[in-house]
LOROGU-238167 format. One record per residue: x, y, z of N, C-alpha, C in turn. Coordinates in steps of 0.02 Angstrom, whole numbers. Each point is the difference from the previous one (the first is absolute). Example, Ala and Ser with C-alpha at 12.3 -4.5 7.8 and 13.67 -1.06 7.14 Angstrom:
<rs>
R|n.u|n.v|n.w|ca.u|ca.v|ca.w|c.u|c.v|c.w
R|660|-284|390|-45|59|0|45|60|0
R|-18|53|-36|42|59|3|-39|55|37
</rs>
This chain:
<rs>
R|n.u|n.v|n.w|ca.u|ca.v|ca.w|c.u|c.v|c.w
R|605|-3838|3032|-45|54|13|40|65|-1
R|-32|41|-25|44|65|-12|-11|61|63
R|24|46|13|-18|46|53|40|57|-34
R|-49|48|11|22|62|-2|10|68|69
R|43|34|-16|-3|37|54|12|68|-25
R|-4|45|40|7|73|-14|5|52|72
R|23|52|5|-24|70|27|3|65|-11
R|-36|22|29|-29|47|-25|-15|65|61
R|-21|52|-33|-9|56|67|-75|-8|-18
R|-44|23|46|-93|2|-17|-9|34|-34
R|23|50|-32|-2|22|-48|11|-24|-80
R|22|-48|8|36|-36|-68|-44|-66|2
R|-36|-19|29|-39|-66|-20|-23|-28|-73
R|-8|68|-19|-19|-40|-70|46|15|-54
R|66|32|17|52|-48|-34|16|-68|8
R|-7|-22|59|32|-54|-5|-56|-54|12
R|-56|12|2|-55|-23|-29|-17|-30|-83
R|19|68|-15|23|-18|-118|69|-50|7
R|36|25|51|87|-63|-12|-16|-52|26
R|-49|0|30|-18|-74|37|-53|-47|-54
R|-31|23|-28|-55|-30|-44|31|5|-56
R|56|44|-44|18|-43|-40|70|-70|-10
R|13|34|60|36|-81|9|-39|-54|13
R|-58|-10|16|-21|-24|0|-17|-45|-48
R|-37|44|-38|-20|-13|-84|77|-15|-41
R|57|-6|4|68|-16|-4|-6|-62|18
R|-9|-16|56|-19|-64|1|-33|-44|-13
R|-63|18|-19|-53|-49|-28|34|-9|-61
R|21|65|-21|1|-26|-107|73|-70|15
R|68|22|46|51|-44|9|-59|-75|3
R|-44|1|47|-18|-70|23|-48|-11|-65
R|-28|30|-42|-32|-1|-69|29|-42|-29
R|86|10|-33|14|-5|-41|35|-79|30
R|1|1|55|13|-79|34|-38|-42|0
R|-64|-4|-33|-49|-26|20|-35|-21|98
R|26|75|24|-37|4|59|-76|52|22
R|-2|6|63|-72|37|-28|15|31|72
R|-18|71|-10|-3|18|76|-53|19|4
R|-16|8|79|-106|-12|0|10|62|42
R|-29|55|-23|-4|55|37|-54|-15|60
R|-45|-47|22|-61|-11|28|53|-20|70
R|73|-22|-9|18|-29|45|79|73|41
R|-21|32|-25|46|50|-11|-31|43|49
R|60|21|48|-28|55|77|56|63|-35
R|-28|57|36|54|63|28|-14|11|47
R|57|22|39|-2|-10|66|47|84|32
R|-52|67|16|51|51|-1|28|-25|64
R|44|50|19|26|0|54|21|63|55
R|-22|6|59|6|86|25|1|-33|90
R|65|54|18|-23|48|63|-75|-7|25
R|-27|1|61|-45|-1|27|-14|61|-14
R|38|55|17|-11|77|-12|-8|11|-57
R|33|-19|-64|-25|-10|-58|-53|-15|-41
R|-26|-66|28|-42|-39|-42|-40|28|-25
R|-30|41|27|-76|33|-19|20|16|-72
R|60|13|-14|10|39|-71|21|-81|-49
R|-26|-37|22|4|-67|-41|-40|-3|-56
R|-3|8|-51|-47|16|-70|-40|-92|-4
R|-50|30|-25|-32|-75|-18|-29|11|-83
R|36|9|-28|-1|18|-55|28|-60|-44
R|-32|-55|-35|19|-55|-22|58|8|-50
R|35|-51|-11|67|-4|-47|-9|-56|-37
R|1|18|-55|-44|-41|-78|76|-29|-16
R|-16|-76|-6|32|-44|-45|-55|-22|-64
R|25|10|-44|-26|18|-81|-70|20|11
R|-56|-35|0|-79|23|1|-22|-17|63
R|42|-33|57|-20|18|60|12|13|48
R|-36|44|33|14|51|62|9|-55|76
R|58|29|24|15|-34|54|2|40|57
R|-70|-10|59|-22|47|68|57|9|43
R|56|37|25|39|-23|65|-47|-31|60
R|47|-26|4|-16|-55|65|46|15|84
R|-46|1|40|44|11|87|25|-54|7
R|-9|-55|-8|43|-80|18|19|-34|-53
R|61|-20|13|22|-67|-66|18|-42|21
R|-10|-48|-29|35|-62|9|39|-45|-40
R|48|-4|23|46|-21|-57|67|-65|36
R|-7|-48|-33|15|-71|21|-10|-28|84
R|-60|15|34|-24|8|68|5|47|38
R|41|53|-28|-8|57|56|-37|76|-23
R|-23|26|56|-46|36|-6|43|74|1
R|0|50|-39|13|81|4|-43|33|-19
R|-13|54|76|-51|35|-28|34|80|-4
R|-38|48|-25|39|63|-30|45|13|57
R|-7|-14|47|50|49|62|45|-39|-8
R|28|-58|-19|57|-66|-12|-28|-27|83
R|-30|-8|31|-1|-40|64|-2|-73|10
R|-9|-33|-80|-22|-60|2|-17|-39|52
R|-60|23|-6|-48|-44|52|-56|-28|-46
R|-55|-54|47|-28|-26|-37|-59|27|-11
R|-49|-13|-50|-53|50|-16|-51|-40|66
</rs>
């Protein structure tokens, strides 16, 4: 499973919003040409902020090839739960 990461000032979100979605798409064509498939349906973003921050959390989706992917407040990823503040707790 692949993970990406980034930061950024709130001001710059959607730079690294475009660097985040096309690595993305970097990856699908890599898993393409492997005969793998990556399923954007199964695919989270997950921002991350300061409590004092958050409000400036964009929900502005990040497209892997033709589809748009919503940020998400909780993830889960091999049983554990992070939600934007990193507190991992459970939903």
């Amino acid at each position: 499973m692949k993970h990406d990461y980034g930061y950024c000032s709130p001001g710059d979100t959607d730079a690294l919003r475009e660097r985040l979605s096309v690595c993305a798409d970097e990856v699908s064509a890599w898993m393409k040409s492997n005969r793998l498939q990556l399923n954007p349906a199964e695919t989270e973003v997950l921002w991350c902020a300061s409590m004092r921050r958050r409000h400036q959390i964009p929900s502005v989706p990040f497209h892997i090839g033709d589809t748009a992917v919503i940020p998400v407040s909780v993830v889960r990823d091999i049983g554990v739960y992070i939600d934007c503040c990193v507190t991992m707790s459970a939903p």
